[in-house]
N, C-alpha and C positions, 0 to 999 in steps of 0.2 A: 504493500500500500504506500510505502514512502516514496517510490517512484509516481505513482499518482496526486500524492501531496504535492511533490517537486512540479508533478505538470499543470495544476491548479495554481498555482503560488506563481507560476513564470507567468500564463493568462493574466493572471491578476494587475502582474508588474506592469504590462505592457494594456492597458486596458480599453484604449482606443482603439489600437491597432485589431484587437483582438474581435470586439463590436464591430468593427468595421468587416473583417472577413466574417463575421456570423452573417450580416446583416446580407451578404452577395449569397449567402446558400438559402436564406429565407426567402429571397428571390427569386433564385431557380425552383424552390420546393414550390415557391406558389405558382409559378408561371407553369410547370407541369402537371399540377394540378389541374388551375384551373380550366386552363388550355385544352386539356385529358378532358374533364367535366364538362366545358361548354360543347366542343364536337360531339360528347356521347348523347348530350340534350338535343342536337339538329336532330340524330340520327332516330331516337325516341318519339321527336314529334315527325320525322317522317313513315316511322312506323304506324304509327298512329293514326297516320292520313291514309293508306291503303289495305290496313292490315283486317278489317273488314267487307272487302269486299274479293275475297279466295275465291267466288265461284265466277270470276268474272273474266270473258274475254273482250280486249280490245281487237277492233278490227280498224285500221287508219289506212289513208291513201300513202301509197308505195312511191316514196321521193328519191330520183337519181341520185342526189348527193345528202341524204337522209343518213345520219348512223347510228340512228337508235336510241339514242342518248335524249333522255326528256331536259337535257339543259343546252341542247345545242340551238341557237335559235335557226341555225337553219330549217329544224324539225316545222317549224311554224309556216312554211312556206302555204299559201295557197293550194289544194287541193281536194278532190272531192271523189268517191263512191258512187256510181252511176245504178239507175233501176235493175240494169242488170247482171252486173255482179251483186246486186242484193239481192238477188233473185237465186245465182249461185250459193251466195253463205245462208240464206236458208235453206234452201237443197241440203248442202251438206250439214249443217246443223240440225235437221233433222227434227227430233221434237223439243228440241231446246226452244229457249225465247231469244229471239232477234229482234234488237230495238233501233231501227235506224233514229239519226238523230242528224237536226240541222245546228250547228254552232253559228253566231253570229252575235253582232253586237249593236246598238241603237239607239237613239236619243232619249233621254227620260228628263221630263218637267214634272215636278210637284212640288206646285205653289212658288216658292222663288227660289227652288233646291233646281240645277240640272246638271245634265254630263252623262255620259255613255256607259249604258251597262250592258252585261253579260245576255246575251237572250240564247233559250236552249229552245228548240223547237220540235217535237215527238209525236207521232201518233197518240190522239185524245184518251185509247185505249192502255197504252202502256204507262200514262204520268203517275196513275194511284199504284203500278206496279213498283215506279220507282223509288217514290216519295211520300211519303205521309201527310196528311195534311194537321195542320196545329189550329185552324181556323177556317170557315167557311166550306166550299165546296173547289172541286177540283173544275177544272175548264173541261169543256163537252164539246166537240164534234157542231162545225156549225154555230158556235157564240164569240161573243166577240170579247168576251171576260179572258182574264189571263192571270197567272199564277204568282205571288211573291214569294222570293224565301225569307225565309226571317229572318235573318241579321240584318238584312236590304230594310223591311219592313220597320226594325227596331227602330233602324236609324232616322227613317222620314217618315215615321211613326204613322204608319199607315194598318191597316183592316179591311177585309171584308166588307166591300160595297163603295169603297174610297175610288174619288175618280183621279187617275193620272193618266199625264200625256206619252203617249209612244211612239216618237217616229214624227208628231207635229197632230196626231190624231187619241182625242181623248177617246179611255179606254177603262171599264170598270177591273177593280180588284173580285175577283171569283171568289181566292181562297188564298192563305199562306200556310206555305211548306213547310214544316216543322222544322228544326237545324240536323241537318245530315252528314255536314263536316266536310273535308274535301276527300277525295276518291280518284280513281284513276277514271272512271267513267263519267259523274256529271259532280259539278262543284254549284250547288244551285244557291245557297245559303245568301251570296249578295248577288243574285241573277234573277232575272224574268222566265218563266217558263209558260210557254204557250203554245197551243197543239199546229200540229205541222199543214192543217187546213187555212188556220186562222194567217199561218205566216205565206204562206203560198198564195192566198187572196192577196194580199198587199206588196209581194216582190216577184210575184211568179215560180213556177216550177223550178225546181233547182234540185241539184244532186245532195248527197249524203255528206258531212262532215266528217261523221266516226259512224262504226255497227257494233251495238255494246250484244256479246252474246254470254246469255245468261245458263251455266250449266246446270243441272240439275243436279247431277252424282258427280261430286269432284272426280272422285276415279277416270271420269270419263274424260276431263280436259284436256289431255293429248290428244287425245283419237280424235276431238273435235276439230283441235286446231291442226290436228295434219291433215284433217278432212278439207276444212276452208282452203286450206292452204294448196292444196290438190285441185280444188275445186276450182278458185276464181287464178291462181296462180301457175297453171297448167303449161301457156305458151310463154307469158314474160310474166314480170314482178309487178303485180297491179294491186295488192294491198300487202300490210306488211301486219302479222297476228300475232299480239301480244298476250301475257295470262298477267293476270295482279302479280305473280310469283315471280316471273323475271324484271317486271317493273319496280319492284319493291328489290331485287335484288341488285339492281342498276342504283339504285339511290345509295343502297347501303352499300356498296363498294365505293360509290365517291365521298360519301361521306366516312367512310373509313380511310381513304385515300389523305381528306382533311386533317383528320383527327392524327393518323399519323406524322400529317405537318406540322399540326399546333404543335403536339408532344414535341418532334424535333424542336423547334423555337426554344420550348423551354427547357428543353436538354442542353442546347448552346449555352443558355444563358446561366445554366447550373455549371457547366465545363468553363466558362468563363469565372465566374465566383473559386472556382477550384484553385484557379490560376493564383487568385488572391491569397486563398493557404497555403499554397505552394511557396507565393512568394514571403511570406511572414512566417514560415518555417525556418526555411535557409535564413532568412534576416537572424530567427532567435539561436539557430547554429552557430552562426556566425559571433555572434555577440555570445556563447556562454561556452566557445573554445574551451577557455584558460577551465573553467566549471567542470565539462566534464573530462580534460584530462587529468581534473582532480578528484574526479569520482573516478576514474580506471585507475589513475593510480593507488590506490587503497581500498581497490578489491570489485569494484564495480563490473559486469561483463559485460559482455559486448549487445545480446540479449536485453537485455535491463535497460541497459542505453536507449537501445531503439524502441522501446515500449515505452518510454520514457517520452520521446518525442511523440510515440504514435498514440498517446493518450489523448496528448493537446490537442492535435488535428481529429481527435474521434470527439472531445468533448466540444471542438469547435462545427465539428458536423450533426452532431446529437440537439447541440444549443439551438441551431440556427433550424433544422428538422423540427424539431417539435414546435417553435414558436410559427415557421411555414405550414406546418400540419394546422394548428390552432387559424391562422388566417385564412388557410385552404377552405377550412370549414367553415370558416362566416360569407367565405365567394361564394362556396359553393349552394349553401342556403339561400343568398340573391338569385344565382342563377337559376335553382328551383322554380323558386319562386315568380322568373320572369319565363319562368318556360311553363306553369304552368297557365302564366295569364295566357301564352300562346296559344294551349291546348285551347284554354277559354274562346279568346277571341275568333279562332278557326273552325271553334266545334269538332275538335278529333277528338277520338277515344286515348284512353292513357292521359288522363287530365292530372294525375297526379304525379307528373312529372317524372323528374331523375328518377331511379331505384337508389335506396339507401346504400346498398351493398356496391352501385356503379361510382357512389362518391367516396364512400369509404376504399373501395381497392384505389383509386386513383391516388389517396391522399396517402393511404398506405404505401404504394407504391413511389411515389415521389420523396418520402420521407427516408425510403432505404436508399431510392437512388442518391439522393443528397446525402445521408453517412456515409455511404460506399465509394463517393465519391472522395469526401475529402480524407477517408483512410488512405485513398488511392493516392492523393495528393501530397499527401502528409510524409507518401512511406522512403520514398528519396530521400530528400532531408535527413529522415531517421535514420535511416542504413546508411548516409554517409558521416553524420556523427556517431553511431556506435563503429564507425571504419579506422575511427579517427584515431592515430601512434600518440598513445596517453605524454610521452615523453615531447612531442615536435607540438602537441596542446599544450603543454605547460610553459612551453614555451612564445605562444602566439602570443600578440597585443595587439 
């Protein structure tokens, strides 16, 4: 233990210097923390956004320079699904439900509120299969009533029977859509929804957006989609069939891809603090020469020596770890906290944000990587003053 008094009593001597290198690993501990915690929060609320809707496939028009990726904006390009390859994915989908669906978007006045919202456009028959209603009735085949989602509705605080403008043509409230949250297939929550009659009167005929096909026995969503895919896909690439499963699996690879960067970031910035103990080791080498070749000389080993040194750097790794673990935890309960207003605001499932266990490993983990580090840093220094010819020490100044 008196080699550990020794390395507590030199910390103490030097007690700037010392705060100063604790204060570069609290840094790093928290920047891989937090950094760890906020990537694992995207990746939870993007679970959250698709992880309800497994029976679901996309069907989207097949773009030349399309690569799949839902963050490319090239994906967004103009195209469209014609009557007859819809004609084909219900063929082959067989007794499944096929929802063709028009995307599109359109002017909205209410009262002195306006600006361009979301409009989905469906067959009158499939809206109650998608969506729930939280108020009123659904829109019907042949009226001129149209659908809100509720967070739309929250906002310009509308109901049932409220008249708004769409397009420059007033148009009554039918029904609002209960909150459905977002999805790979329809995001209705701040959108219009109105049947594919009522939109075809006012812009004419027009092709398909997306063909949301709904399976019955998950079992089956291969054979579906290699079915479509056979089906409309035959001579060239004219739709491209997606499942919730690879869509969700696209996100979470780049959002692991993220989180892998944060973490790097704050692994620099902890290998950087390291540097600091590195260098206020060697400094306290340097300066207690004459010291320890007065402890080798009268019996000290070479062993002792270096634990001697490797205490300092472990209690200056431990110091700084536990006060970064401690901050970890107060980010990390913000960031909860602001992810779960997100669940809120979006209406996804998993409202309760982070998992305890997803903050705790990261802060666990940041906290060994911060001691490990600066044992690491610490250990040259050591093993070059336990190296040290007690005789050519005694004689330094």
């Amino acid at each position: 233990m008196i080699f550990l008094d020794l390395a507590v009593r030199n910390l103490k001597r030097h007690k700037v210097r010392s705060v100063l290198a604790t204060v570069g690993i609290i840094i790093g501990v928290v920047a891989i923390a937090s950094l760890g915690i906020m990537g694992s929060s995207l990746s939870v609320l993007v679970g959250g956004m698709v992880s309800d809707v497994s029976d679901t496939l996309l069907v989207t028009p097949h773009l030349a320079i399309s690569s799949g990726d839902p963050f490319d904006p090239r994906n967004t390009l103009a195209a469209r699904i014609s009557g007859r390859d819809l004609g084909l994915i219900e063929k082959a989908a067989e007794q499944h439900r096929v929802i063709p669906m028009i995307l599109a978007s359109d002017r909205l006045q209410v009262r002195d509120k306006g600006g361009y919202v979301a409009l989905y456009a469906m067959p009158a028959t499939e809206i109650p299969f998608l969506l729930e209603e939280e108020a009123g009735t659904y829109p019907r085949a042949g009226s001129s009533g149209v659908m809100v989602g509720s967070l739309l509705a929250d906002e310009l605080d509308l109901h049932p029977g409220s008249r708004i403008e769409v397009g420059g043509e007033s148009v009554r409230v039918a029904g609002i859509a209960a909150e459905r949250g977002m999805g790979i297939d329809i995001n209705p929550d701040y959108a219009l929804i109105v049947t594919e009659e009522w939109y075809t009167e006012r812009h004419g005929d027009q092709d398909y957006s997306r063909v949301i096909v709904k399976v019955g026995d998950l079992a089956e969503i291969e054979e579906v989609k290699v079915a479509i895919d056979q089906q409309v896909n035959r001579r060239k690439e004219v739709v491209d069939v997606l499942d919730s499963r690879e869509i969700l699996e696209i996100y979470y690879e780049t959002f692991d891809a993220i989180n892998i960067f944060l973490i790097g970031i704050g692994a620099v910035s902890l290998l950087v603090a390291s540097v600091s103990i590195l260098n206020v080791m060697i400094i306290s080498v340097t300066e207690r020469t004459g010291e320890i070749g007065l402890m080798r000389s009268i019996g000290a080993r070479r062993r002792e020596v270096l634990l001697m040194f490797l205490y300092e750097s472990l209690i200056l790794g431990i110091a700084g770890s536990l006060a970064g673990g401690v901050v970890s935890m107060a980010i990390a309960y913000s960031v909860t906290t602001s992810v779960a207003g997100l669940f809120a605001d979006f209406a996804v499932s998993g409202g309760d944000g982070i998992p305890v266990a997803v903050v705790i490993g990261y802060t666990a983990f940041a906290m060994a990587f911060g001691t490990a580090v600066s044992i690491v840093a610490g250990f040259y220094p050591a093993w070059k003053a336990a190296r040290l010819n007690p005789i050519e020490a005694l004689r330094y100044e």
